[in-house]
C-alpha positions as CSV (number, residue, x, y, z in Angstrom):
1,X,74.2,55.7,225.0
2,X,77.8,55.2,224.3
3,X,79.3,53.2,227.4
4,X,82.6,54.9,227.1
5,X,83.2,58.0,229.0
6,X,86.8,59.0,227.7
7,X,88.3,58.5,224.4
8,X,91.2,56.3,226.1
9,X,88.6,54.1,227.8
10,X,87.1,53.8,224.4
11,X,90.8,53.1,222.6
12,X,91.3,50.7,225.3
13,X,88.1,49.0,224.8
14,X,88.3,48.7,220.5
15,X,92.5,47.8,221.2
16,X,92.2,45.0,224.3
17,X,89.0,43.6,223.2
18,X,88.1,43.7,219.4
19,X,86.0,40.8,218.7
20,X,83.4,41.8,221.8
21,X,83.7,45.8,220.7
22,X,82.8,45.1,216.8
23,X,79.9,42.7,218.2
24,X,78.5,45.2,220.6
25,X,78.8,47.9,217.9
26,X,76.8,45.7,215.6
27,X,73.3,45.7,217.6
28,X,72.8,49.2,215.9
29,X,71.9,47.2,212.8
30,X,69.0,45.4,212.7
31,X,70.6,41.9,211.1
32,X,68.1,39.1,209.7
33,X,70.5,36.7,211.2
34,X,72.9,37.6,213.9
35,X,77.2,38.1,213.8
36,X,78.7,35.7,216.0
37,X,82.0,36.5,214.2
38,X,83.5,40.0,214.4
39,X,86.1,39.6,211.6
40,X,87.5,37.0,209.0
41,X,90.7,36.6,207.2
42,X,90.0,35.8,204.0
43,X,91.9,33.0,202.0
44,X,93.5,36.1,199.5
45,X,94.6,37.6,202.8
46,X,92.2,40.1,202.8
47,X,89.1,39.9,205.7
48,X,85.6,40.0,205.9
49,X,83.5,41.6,208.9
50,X,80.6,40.2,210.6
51,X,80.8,37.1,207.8
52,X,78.0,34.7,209.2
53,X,75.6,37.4,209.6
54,X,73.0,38.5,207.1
55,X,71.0,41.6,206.5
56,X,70.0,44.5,203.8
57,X,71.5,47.7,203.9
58,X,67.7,49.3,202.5
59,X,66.1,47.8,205.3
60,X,68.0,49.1,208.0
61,X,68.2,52.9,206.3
62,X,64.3,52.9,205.2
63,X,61.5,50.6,206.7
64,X,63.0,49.7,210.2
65,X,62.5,53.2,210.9
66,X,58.8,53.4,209.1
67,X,58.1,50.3,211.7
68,X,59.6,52.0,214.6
69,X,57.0,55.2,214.2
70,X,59.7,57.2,212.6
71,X,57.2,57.1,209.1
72,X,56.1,60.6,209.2
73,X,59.7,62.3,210.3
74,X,61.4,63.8,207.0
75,X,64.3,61.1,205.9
76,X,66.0,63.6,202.7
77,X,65.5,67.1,202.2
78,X,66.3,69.0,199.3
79,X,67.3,71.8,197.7
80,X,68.5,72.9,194.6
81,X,71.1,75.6,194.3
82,X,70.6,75.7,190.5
83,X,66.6,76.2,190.2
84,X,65.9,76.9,193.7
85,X,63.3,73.8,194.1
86,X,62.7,72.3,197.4
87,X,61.5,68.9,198.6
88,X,61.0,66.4,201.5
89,X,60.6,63.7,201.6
90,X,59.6,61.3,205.1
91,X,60.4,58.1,205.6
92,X,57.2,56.0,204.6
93,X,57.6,58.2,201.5
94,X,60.6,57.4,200.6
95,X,60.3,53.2,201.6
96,X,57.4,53.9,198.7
97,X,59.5,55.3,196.3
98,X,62.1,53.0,197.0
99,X,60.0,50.1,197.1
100,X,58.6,50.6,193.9
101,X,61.9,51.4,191.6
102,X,63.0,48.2,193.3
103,X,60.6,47.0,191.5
104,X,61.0,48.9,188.4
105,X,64.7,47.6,188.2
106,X,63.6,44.2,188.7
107,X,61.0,44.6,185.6
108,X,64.1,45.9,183.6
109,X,66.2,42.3,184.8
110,X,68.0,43.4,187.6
111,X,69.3,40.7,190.1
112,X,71.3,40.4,193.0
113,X,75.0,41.1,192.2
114,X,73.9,43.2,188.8
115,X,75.8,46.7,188.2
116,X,73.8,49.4,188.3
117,X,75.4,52.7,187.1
118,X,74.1,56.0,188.0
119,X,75.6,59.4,186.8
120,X,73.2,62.1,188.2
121,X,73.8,65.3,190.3
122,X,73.0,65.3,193.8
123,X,68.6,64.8,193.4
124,X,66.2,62.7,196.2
125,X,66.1,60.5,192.8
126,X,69.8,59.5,193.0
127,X,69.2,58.6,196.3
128,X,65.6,56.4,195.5
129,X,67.7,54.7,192.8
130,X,71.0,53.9,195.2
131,X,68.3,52.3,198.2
132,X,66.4,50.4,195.6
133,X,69.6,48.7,194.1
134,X,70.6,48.0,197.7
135,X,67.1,46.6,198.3
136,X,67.4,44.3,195.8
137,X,71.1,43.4,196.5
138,X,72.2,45.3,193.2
139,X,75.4,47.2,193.2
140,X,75.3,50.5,192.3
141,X,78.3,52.5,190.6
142,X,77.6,56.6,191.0
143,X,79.6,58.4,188.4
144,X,80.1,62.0,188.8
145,X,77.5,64.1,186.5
146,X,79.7,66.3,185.0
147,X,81.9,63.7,183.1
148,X,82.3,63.9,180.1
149,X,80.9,61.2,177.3
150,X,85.2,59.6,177.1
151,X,85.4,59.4,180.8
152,X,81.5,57.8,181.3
153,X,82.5,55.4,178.5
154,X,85.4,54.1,180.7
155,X,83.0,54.1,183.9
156,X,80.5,51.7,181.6
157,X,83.2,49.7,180.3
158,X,84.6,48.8,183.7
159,X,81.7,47.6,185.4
160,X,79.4,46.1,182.5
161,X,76.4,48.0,184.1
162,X,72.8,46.4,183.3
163,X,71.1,49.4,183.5
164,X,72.6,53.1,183.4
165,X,70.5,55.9,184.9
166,X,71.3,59.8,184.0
167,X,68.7,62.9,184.8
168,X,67.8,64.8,181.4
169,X,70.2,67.0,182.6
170,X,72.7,68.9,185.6
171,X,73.4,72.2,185.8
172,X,76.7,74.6,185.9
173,X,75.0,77.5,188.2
174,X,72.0,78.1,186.8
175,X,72.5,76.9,183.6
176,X,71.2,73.6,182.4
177,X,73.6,71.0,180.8
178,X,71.7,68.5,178.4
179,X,73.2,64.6,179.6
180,X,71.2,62.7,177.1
181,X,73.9,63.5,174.8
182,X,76.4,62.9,176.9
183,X,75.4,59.4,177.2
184,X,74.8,58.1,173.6
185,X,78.3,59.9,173.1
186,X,79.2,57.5,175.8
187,X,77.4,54.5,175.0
188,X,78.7,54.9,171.2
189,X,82.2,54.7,172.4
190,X,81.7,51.7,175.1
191,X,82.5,48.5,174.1
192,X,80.0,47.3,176.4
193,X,75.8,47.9,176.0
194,X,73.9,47.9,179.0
195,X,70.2,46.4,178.5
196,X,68.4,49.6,179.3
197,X,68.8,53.5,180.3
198,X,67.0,54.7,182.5
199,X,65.6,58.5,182.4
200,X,64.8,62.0,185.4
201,X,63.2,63.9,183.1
202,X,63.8,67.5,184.3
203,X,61.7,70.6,183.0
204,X,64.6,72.6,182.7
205,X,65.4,70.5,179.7
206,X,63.7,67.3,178.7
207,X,65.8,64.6,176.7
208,X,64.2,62.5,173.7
209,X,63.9,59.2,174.6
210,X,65.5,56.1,172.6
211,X,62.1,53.7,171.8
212,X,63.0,50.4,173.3
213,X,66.5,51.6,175.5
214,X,65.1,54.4,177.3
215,X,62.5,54.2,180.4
216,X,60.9,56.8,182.5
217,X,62.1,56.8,186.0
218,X,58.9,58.0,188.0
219,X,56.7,55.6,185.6
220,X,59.5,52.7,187.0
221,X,58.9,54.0,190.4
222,X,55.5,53.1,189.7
223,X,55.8,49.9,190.0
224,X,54.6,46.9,192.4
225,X,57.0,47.1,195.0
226,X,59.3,44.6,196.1
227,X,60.8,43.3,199.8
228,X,64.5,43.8,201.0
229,X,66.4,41.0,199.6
230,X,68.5,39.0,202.8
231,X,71.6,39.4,201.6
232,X,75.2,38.3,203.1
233,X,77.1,41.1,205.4
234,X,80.3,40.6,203.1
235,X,78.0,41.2,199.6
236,X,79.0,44.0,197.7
237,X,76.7,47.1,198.5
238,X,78.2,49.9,195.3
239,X,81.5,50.3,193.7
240,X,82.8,54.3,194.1
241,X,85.8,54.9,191.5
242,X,88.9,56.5,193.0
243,X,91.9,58.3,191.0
244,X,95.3,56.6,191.9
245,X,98.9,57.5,190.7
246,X,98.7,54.9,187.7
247,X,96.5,57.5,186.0
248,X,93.5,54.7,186.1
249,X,90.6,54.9,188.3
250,X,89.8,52.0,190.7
251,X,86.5,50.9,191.8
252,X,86.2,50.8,195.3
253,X,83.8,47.5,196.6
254,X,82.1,48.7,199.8
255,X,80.7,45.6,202.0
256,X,76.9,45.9,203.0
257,X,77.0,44.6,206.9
258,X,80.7,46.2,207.9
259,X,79.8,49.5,206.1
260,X,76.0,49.7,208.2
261,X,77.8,49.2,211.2
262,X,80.8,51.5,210.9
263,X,78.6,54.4,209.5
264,X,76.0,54.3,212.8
265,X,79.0,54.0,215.6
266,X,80.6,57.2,213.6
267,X,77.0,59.3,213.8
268,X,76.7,58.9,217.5
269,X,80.8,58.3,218.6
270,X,82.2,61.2,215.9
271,X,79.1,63.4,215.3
272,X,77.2,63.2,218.2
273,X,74.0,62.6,216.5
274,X,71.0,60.3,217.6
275,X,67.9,59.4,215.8
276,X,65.8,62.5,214.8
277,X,68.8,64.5,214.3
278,X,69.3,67.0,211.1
279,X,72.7,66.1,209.1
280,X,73.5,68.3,206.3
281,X,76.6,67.7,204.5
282,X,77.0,69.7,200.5
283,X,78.7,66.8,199.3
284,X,77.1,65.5,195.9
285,X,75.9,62.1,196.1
286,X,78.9,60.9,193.6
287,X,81.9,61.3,195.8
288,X,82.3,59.4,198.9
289,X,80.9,61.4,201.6
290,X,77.6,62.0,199.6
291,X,77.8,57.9,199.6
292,X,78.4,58.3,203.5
293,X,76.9,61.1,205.4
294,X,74.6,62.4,202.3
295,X,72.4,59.0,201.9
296,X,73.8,55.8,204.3
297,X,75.1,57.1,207.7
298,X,72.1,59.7,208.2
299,X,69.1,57.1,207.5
300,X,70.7,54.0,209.1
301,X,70.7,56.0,212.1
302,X,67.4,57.4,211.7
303,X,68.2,61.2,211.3
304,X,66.9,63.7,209.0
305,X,69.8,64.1,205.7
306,X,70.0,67.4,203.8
307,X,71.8,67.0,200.6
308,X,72.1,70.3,198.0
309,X,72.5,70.1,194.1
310,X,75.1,72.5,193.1
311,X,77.3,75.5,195.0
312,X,75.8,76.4,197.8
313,X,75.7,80.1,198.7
314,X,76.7,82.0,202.8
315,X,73.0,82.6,202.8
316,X,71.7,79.3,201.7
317,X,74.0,77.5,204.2
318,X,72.7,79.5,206.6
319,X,69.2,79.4,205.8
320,X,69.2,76.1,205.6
321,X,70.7,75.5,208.9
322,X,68.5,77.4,210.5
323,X,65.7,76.7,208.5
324,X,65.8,72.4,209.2
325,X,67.3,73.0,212.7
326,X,70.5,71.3,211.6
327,X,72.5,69.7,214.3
328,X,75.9,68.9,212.0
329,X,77.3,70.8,209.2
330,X,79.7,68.4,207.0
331,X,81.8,70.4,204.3
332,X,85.0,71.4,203.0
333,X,87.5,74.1,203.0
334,X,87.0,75.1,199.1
335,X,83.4,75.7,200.7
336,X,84.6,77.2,203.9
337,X,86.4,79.6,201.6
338,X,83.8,80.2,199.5
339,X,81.6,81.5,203.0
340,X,84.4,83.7,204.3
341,X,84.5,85.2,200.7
342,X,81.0,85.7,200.8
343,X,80.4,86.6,204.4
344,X,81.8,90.1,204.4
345,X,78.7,91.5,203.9
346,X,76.4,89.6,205.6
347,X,76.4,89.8,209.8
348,X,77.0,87.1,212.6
349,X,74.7,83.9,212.5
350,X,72.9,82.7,215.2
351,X,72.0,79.1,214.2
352,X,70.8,77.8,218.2
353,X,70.7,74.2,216.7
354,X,73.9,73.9,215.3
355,X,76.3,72.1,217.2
356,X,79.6,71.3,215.4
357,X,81.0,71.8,211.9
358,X,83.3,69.0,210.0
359,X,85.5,69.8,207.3
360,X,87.7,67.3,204.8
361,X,88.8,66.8,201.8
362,X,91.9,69.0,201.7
363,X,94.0,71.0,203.3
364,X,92.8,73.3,205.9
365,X,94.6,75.6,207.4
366,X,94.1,77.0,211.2
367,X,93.5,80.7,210.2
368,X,90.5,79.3,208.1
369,X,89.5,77.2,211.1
370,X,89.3,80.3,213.5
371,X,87.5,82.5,210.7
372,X,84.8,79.5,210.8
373,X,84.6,79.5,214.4
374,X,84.4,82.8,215.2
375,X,81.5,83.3,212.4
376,X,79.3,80.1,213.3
377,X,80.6,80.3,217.0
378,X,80.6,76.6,217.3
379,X,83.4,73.9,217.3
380,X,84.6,73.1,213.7
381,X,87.1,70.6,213.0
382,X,89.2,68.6,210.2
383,X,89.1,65.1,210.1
384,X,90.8,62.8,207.7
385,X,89.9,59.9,205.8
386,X,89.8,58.1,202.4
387,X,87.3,57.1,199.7
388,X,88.9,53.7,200.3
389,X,88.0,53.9,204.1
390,X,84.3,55.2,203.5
391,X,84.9,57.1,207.3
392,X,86.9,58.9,209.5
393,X,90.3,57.4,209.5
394,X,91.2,60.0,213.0
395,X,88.3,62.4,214.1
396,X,87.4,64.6,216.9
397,X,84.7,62.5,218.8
398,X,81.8,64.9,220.5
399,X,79.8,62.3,221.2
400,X,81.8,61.4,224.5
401,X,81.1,63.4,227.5
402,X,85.0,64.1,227.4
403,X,85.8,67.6,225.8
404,X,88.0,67.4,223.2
405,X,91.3,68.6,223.9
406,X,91.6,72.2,222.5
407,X,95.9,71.3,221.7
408,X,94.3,69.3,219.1
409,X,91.3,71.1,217.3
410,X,93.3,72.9,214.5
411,X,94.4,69.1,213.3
412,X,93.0,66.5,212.2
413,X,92.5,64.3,215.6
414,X,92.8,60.9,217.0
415,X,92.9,57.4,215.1
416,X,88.9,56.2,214.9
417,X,88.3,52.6,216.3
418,X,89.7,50.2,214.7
419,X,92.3,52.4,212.7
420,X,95.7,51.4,214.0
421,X,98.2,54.2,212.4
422,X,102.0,53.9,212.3
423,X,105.1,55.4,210.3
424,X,107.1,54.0,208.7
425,X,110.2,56.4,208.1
426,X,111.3,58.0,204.4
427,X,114.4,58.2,206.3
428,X,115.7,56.2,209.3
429,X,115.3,58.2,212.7
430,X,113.1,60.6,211.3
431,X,109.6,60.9,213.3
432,X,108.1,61.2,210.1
433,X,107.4,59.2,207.3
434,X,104.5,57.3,205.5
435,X,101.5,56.9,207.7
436,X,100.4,53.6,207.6
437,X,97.6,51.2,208.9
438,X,97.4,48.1,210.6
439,X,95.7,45.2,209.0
440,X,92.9,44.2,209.3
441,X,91.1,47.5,208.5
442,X,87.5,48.1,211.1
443,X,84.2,47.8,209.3
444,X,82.9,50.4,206.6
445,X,86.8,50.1,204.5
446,X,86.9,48.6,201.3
447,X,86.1,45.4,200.7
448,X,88.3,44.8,197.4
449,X,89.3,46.7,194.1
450,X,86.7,46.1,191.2
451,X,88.7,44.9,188.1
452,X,88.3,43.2,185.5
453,X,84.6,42.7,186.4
454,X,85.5,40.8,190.0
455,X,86.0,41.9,193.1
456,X,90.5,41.5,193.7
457,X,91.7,42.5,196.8
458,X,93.5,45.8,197.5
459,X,97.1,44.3,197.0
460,X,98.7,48.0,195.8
461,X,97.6,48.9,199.1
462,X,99.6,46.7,201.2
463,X,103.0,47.0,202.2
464,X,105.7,44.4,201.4
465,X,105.2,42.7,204.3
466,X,101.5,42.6,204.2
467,X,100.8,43.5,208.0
468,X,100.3,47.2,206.7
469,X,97.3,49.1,204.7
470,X,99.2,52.3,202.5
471,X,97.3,55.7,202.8
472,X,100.2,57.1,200.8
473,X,99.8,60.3,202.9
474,X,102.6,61.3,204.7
475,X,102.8,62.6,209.0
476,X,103.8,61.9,212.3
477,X,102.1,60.9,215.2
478,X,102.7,62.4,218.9
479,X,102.3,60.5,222.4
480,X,98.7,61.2,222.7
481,X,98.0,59.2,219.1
482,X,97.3,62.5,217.5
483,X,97.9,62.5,213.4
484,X,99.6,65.3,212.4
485,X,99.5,65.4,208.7
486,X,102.3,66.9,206.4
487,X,101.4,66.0,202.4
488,X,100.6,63.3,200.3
489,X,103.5,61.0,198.7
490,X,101.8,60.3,195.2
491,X,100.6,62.8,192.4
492,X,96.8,63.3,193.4
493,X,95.6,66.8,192.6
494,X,92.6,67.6,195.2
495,X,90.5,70.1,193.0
496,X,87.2,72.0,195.9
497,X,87.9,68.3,197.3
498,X,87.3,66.3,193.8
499,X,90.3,63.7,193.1
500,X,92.2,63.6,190.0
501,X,95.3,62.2,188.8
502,X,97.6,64.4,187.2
503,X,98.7,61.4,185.3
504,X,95.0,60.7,184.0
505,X,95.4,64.5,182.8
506,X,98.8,64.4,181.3
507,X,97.9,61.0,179.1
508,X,95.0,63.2,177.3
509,X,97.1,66.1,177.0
510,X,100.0,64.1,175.5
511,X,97.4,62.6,173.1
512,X,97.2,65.7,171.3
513,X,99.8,65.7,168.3
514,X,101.2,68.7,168.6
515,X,102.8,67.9,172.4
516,X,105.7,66.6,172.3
517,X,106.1,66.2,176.2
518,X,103.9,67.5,179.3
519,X,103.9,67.2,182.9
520,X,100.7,68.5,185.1
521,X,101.3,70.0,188.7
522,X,99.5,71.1,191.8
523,X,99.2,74.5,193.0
524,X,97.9,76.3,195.7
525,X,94.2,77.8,194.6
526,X,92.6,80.7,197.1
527,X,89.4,79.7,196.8
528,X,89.5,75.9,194.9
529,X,92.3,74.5,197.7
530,X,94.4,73.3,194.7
531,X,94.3,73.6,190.7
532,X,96.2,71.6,187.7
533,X,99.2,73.7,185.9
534,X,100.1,72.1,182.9
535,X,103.2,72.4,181.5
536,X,104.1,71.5,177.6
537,X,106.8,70.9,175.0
538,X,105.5,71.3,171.8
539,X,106.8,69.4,168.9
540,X,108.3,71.7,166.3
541,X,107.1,69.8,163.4
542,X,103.7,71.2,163.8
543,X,101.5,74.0,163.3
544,X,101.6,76.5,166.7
545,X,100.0,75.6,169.7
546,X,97.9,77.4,172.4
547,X,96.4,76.7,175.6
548,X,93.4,77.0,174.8
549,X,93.7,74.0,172.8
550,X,94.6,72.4,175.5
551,X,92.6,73.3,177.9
552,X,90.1,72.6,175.3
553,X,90.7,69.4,175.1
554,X,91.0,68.6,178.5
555,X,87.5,69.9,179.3
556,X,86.0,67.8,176.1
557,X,87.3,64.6,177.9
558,X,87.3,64.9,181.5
559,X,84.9,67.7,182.1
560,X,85.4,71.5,183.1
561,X,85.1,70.9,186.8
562,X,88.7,69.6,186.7
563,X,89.7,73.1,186.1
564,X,92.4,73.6,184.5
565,X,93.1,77.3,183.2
566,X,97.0,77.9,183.4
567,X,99.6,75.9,180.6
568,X,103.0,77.2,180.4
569,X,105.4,76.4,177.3
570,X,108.5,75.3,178.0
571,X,111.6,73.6,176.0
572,X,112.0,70.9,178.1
573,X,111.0,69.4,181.3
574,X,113.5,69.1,184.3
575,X,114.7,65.7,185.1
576,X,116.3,63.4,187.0
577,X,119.7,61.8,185.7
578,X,116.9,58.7,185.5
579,X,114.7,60.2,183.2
580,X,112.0,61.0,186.2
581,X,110.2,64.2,185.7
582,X,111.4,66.7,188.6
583,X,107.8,67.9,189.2
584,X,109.0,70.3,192.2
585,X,111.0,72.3,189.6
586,X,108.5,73.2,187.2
587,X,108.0,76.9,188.4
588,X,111.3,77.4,188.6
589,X,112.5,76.1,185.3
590,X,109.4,77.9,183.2
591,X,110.1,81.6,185.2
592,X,107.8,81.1,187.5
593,X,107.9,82.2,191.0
594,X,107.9,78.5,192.9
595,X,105.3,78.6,195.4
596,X,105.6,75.7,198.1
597,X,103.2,73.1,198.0
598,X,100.4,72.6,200.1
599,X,99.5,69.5,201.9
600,X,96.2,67.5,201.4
601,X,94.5,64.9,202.6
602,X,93.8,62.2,200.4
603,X,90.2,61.6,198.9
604,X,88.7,62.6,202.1
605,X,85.6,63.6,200.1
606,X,84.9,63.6,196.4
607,X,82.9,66.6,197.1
C-alpha cells in the first residue's frame, strides 16, 4: 500500500524528506545487503543511489518471485505479429532458461563487467539473454534489429562486446529479413572482434553458422546453471544508445540498485499495478521502454509482461487485452494512430480488465486523446520522459486514491518523485524556456555516458552552473507543477517514437559525391508522428542525381525504418549571416507550403 493519499502529500514527502522516502522506497527490492545511504555525490560531481547496498537485478525480477509461490504465474507472454506464434512463459520457466544461458555465457568467458551486445527483435529470447547477463553482472547493449551492417559496426566498436547475439533473422511484416548477413557485414567492418556470436535460429530462415565463432542459443541455454552474482547497487546493469544533436550516439549506463527501485515505486505509484498484474506495452525490447516496462519494471514487481514482435494490428491489441486480462496498456501515438485508422470498421471494445492506457514518445495531441478514450472508454494519458531518465520524468499517478485532476489529462502531468523541473528562460520574463532538472536526478536515470569504453559522467547534460540536468525540451510549468510542453530545442527527429539525429542522417547523405550540401528536417507525418525531409544541393560537376539514390543510400546504412521518402533539390540552402543553416525556412525556400512544426517529447520511447 502506498502511504500517501494525495499527490501533494506524496510531493511533500519525496521534497521535505528525501533520504527517509528513497529508503522506504527501497524495501521493494529484495537487497543482499541493505541501503543505509539514499544518495552519494560522486567525486566527478555526478551521484550514486543506494551506494552501500548490494543486490542483483536477475534475482529480484526472476527467482524471488519463484520462492515467493509466484513459480507457476506466467512472467512473458508472446506474440508475434509477423508469424503469428504465441508463447508463455512462467516464472520458474523462465529462472530455468535464464539460469542456464547464464551459464552458457559463462562457458563462452563472460564475467562481471563484460559487454554483452544483443541486436534481436522483440523475442522471450532477447529477454532470457538480457536477465542472464544481469545474473551474472554482465552488461548488456541491445541494438535495434533493423540496423543496418554500418550502423551495428559502430554499436560493436563502441562497446568492445565479448559476445554479440542476433536471431537468424527479423521480419518487415511478414516478411523475413536474413541478419546473419548483416552481422559479418558488420563484423568485417568493426575494428573490434568479439570472441563469439551467438545464434536464435528461426525456421522462417535459418543462418549458416561460422565453425568456431558461432553457438547455438538454446544448446547455451542448456547449460548448468549458475547463481545471481551480488553485485554493487551503483554497477552498471546495460548501456542503451541514444541519438543526440552531435550526430553520434551515446551509450546510456543504467545503475542496477537505483534502476530496481525506481521501476517498482513507478508500477504501483504511476500504473497502479501490484504483483499478479498484466502489463502490456508494444515497445520492442531495443528502445527504452522495452528495457523498462517490456522486461524490468513488470517482473521486478511480480506482474505478468506482454511484449509483441512487429506492428501490432486494432484487433490484435484488442485481442490480446482481452485475451491476458491486461490491466495497463503502454504505447504510442504512431500506434494510437495506427488504431483509429484501423478502427473504422471494427465496433466498440469492451476490455472489463483494462484499466488505464499510457502513451509517449511524441507528440500527442488532445483530439487523438479523446478518440482513444472514447473507443477503449478508459483513462489514457501522455507522460514524458527520456531514454536518459529510464521513467516517467512527470506522469499521471492512478495508484493514489486521489483522482487525477481532469484540467490536466490532455498533458503530460506532474513532475515524478524525485524530478525537480525548472525554466530557465530563452528570453528574460518569458514563462517559458528550457525545462530543466534539479541535480541530483532520483533513482532509475543514468548513471554515466559510455565512451571510450568507461563509464564518463553526463557533463553535456549539465548546465553551466552544474546544479541543473538539460532535457533540451522546451515548456512552462503552471502553479499546480503541471509540465506543459511546447517542442524540443535540438534537431531530434522522433520517427513512430524511434530517435534519430538529423545530423547522423545528413553526414551519410553528404558522403555521397555527388551532394554538394544537404540539410534534413522534420515534418509532421499522419500516421508516423514525424518523418525526415531531406533537402540537397547537388554539385554540378557530376553526373545527375535522384532521390532515389539517396534515399537508397540512406536505407543501406541506417536501415529503412528511418523512413525517409521525400528529397527536394534546391540551389542553395537558406542561412544565417553566420553560415548556420535556417532549418525553419526549408519549405519555404524549396516552394514548399511551410507547415508548422510539431512538438515532441524527447526519447520518451525508442518504440
Amino acid at each position: 500500500m502506498l502511504p500517501w493519499m494525495t499527490y501533494e502529500a506524496m510531493h511533500d514527502a519525496v521534497l521535505k524528506q528525501p533520504e527517509q522516502f528513497w529508503l522506504s522506497a527501497a524495501q521493494r527490492v529484495t537487497w543482499k545487503q541493505a541501503p543505509v545511504t539514499s544518495c552519494r555525490i560522486r567525486a566527478d560531481g555526478w551521484h550514486d543511489w543506494f551506494p552501500d547496498a548490494t543486490l542483483n537485478t536477475c534475482h529480484n525480477a526472476v527467482d524471488r518471485h519463484v520462492e515467493n509461490g509466484r513459480g507457476e504465474q506466467a512472467a512473458l507472454i508472446w506474440h508475434s505479429c509477423a508469424t503469428k506464434e504465441r508463447q508463455l512463459v512462467t516464472y520458474r520457466e523462465l529462472r530455468g532458461k535464464v539460469a542456464g544461458f547464464a551459464g552458457g555465457l559463462r562457458s563462452l568467458g563472460v564475467e562481471k563487467g563484460d559487454r554483452v551486445l544483443i541486436a534481436m527483435p522483440t523475442m522471450i529470447e532477447t529477454a532470457v539473454a538480457m536477465l542472464a547477463c544481469a545474473r551474472i553482472g554482465a552488461v548488456h547493449v541491445v541494438v535495434f534489429a533493423g540496423y543496418a551492417g554500418p550502423e551495428l559496426a559502430r554499436r560493436i566498436d563502441d562497446v568492445a562486446p565479448k559476445v554479440v547475439i542476433i536471431a537468424s533473422c527479423s521480419f518487415q511484416g511478414q516478411t523475413p529479413i536474413p541478419s546473419a548477413s548483416v552481422l559479418n557485414e558488420a563484423l568485417t567492418k568493426a575494428a573490434y572482434r568479439p570472441q563469439a556470436c551467438v545464434i536464435v535460429q528461426r525456421e522462417a530462415c535459418p543462418a549458416s553458422f561460422l565453425p568456431g565463432r558461432d553457438h547455438d542459443f538454446h544448446t547455451l541455454e542448456q547449460s548448468s546453471p549458475v547463481e545471481p552474482v551480488t553485485l554493487r547497487s551503483d554497477d552498471p546493469l546495460y548501456i542503451l544508445h541514444t541519438s543526440g544533436t552531435t550526430g553520434h550516439a551515446k551509450g546510456i549506463v543504467r545503475d542496477n540498485g537505483g534502476h530496481a527501485v525506481a521501476l517498482a515505486l513507478s508500477m504501483d505509484l504511476i500504473y497502479g499495478c501490484k504483483p499478479g498484474d498484466t502489463f502490456f506495452t508494444t515497445s520492442d525490447l531495443g528502445w527504452v521502454v522495452g528495457h523498462s516496462y517490456g522486461v524490468y519494471a513488470p517482473l521486478i514487481s511480480g506482474c505478468t509482461s506482454v511484449i509483441v514482435e512487429g506492428g501490432v494490428s486494432t484487433a490484435a491489441v484488442r485481442t490480446i487485452c482481452h485475451e491476458h486480462a491486461v490491466k495497463c496498456l503502454f504505447t504510442t501515438p504512431t500506434q494510437m494512430r495506427l488504431l483509429r485508422q484501423e478502427s473504422r470498421h471494427l465496433p466498440k471494445v469492451i476490455l472489463p480488465a483494462l484499466a488505464h492506457i499510457f502513451v509517449a514518445g511524441e507528440y500527442a495531441d488532445p483530439t487523438l486523446l479523446d478518440w482513444a478514450r472514447s473507443y477503449f472508454c478508459k483513462p489514457v494519458v501522455n507522460h514524458w520522459w527520456q531514454t536518459e531518465t529510464g521513467w516517467s520524468i512527470t506522469a499521471h499517478f492512478f495508484g493514489l486514491p486521489e483522482a487525477e485532476p481532469v484540467s490536466l489529462m490532455n498533458d503530460i502531468g506532474r513532475p515524478a518523485p524525485g524530478f525537480r523541473p525548472a525554466i530557465m528562460p530563452i528570453t528574460p520574463g518569458e514563462p517559458c524556456g528550457e525545462i530543466v532538472l534539479s541535480l541530483p536526478l532520483p533513482p532509475g536515470c543514468l548513471a554515466g555516458i559510455w565512451r571510450e569504453r568507461e563509464i564518463h559522467p553526463p557533463t553535456l547534460y549539465i548546465d553551466e552552473t552544474g546544479k541543473y540536468y538539460r532535457t533540451f525540451d522546451e515548456g512552462m510549468i503552471d502553479k499546480s507543477l503541471a509540465v506543459h510542453m511546447l517542442g524540443r530545442s535540438d534537431d531530434v527527429i522522433k520517427v513512430a517514437g524511434r530517435r534519430i539525429s538529423g545530423v547522423q542522417i545528413e553526414k551519410i547523405i553528404a558522403a555521397h559525391p555527388a551532394v554538394h550540401a544537404c540539410a534534413v528536417v522534420a515534418v509532421a507525418d499522419e500516421l508516423r508522428g514525424q518523418r525526415p525531409v531531406a533537402y540537397v544541393v547537388a554539385d554540378s560537376d557530376f553526373v545527375p542525381l535522384s532521390a532515389e539514390d539517396i534515399i537508397g543510400q540512406v536505407h543501406q546504412m541506417l536501415g529503412r525504418w528511418v523512413g525517409i521518402k521525400e528529397v527536394h533539390f534546391v540551389e542553395r540552402l537558406p542561412t544565417t549571416v553566420s553560415g548556420k543553416i535556417t532549418r525553419k525556412s526549408l519549405h519555404v525556400s524549396a516552394g514548399v507550403a511551410e507547415k508548422p512544426p510539431v512538438p515532441f517529447i524527447s526519447d520518451v520511447f525508442m518504440m
